[in-house]
C-alpha positions, 0 to 999 in steps of 0.5 A: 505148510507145503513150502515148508514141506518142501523144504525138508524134502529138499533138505533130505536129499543133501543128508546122509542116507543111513541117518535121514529119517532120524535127522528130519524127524528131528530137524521138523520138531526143532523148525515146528517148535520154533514155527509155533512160537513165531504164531504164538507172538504174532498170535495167528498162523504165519502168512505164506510171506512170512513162510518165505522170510522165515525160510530165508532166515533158515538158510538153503537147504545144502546150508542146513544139511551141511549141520548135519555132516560128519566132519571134513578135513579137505572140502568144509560143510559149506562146500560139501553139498555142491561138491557131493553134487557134482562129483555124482554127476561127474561120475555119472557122465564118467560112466555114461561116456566110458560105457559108450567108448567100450561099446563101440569099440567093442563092435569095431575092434576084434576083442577076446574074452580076456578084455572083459576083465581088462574093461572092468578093472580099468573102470573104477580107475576111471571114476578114482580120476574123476573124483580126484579132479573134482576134489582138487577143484572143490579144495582149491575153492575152500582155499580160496573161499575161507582166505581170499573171500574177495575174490569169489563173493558170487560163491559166498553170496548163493546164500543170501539170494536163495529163495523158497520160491526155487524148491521143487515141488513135493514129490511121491514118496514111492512105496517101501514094499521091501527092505531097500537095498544096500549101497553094496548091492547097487554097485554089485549090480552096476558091474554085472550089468556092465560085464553082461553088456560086454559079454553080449556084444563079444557073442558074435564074434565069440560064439563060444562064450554062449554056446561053449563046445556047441559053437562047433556044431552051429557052424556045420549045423544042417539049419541055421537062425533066421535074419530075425535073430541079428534084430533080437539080438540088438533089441537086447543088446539095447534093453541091457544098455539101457538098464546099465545106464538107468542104475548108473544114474541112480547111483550117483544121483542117490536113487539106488536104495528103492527102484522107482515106479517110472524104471519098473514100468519102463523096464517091463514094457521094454522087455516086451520089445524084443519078443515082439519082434520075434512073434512078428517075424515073417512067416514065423520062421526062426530056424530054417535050412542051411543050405549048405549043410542040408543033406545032413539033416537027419531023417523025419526032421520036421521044421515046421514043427519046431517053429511052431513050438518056438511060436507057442512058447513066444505067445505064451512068454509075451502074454504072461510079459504083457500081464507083469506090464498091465499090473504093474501100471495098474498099481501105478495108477490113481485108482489103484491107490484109492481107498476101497468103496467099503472104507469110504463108507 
């Protein structure tokens, strides 16, 4: 029963993702009835043997989602699911290295506010050329595989030599605590996560894009941020890297509708980095004088007193941080989800 469980678990993750749940809960009443009268002949369960022979019989799961496609003019429903396949990781490795390029040449070349929009618009370019190149692969392959079949047995024979044995195995279905979001939403979020990088890495050298008329006044300031900022400002730079690269490989990989347990934990627990490093600043210093612009600091300006405010709300932030963090892997872990003491009773 577990392979068989694997197997539509397998199955699913090739379908249509509006149409899963309709489409496996018919596809296991079908495979049961037909399971049901194989035991009724034999007149006793099926052996883990006969599991795997009957398994086979069916076919890999890509094959037995390929049933369940909607047509395809260009790429056939024996191609599709490779070819689903690898246009999302092509996608995915598409994106990964045009972030990459983007940000280094964002830190090495002078850049204005205008390139944002020059970024952003040149990426769906990027992922159209991908596309069509796997497309033209994936079409010359039908060509080749439905007119010359000789000529590429190893791709027609994948289904004969395909084993049970090679399922994953079952995974967790993660909690549905709210509605899953939309396919809209995921790539909404995946272009505001890259204009925000970008936005973040143009700051330094355009402080107006976060100060707006009060980068002026930071440059005659009589005070001035202390070393610690530069290293807070890469840690969210890096964070903001990081979460843009994670929500780039769900979405191509089809994990988009739900955030799983392994991203929230980790994403909380990196958001804790870049307030520790500010408590552990030396001396919990984060604004000090300006030494060239000290004697026009105004009269009664206490320093000492700021600081310790801005330590004072750093504690209570990361504390309150910390708690989200050892929450949400309380809720992740085994005795979380074990049944209260009064119900087992």
């Amino acid at each position: 029963m577990e392979l068989f469980e694997r197997y539509l678990q397998a199955v699913r993750k090739y379908l249509p993702w509006q149409r899963q749940d309709d489409i496996v809960a018919e596809l296991r009443a079908n495979l049961e009835a037909q399971r049901e009268e194989r035991e009724a002949a034999l007149g006793r369960p099926l052996t883990e043997g006969e599991m795997i022979d009957w398994l086979k019989e069916l076919g890999p799961p890509t094959q037995m989602a390929a049933r369940y496609q909607p047509p395809r003019y260009l790429i056939g429903p024996g191609v599709f699911p490779m070819y689903g396949h690898i246009l999302r990781l092509a996608a995915t490795w598409a994106t990964i290295a045009y972030a990459i390029a983007t940000t280094v040449r964002t830190i090495v070349e002078p850049h204005g506010p205008e390139w944002i929009a020059g970024a952003i618009l040149q990426y769906p370019e990027i992922l159209l050329t991908t596309a069509a190149a796997v497309t033209a692969v994936f079409a010359v392959l039908e060509f080749v595989a439905e007119r010359y079949p000789e000529k590429c047995p190893d791709f027609l024979a994948s289904a004969p030599r395909w084993s049970p044995a090679s399922l994953p195995p079952l995974e967790e279905e993660p909690p549905r605590a709210g509605k899953p979001r939309s396919l809209a939403t995921a790539i909404a979020e995946l272009i505001v996560g890259f204009a925000l990088l970008i936005w973040l890495l143009l700051i330094p050298g355009y402080p107006l894009l976060l100060l707006g008329p009060g980068a002026a006044f930071l440059e005659h300031s009589p005070v001035r941020l202390t070393p610690v900022s530069i290293t807070f400002y890469w840690a969210v730079v890096a964070f903001n890297a990081i979460q843009l690269a994670w929500q780039a490989y769900n979405l191509f990989t089809g994990h988009w509708r739900i955030r799983g347990t392994a991203q929230n934990l980790v994403t909380k627990a990196l958001g804790i980095v870049p307030i520790a490093i500010l408590l552990a600043a030396p001396g919990h210093v984060y604004i000090e004088l300006n030494p060239d612009q000290a004697a026009r600091l105004p009269a009664g300006f206490d320093l000492a007193a700021i600081n310790r405010g801005l330590l004072s709300g750093l504690a209570v932030l990361g504390f309150i941080t910390a708690l989200q963090l050892a929450w949400a892997l309380w809720k992740a872990s085994p005795a979380a989800r074990r049944p209260p003491l009064n119900a087992v009773l």
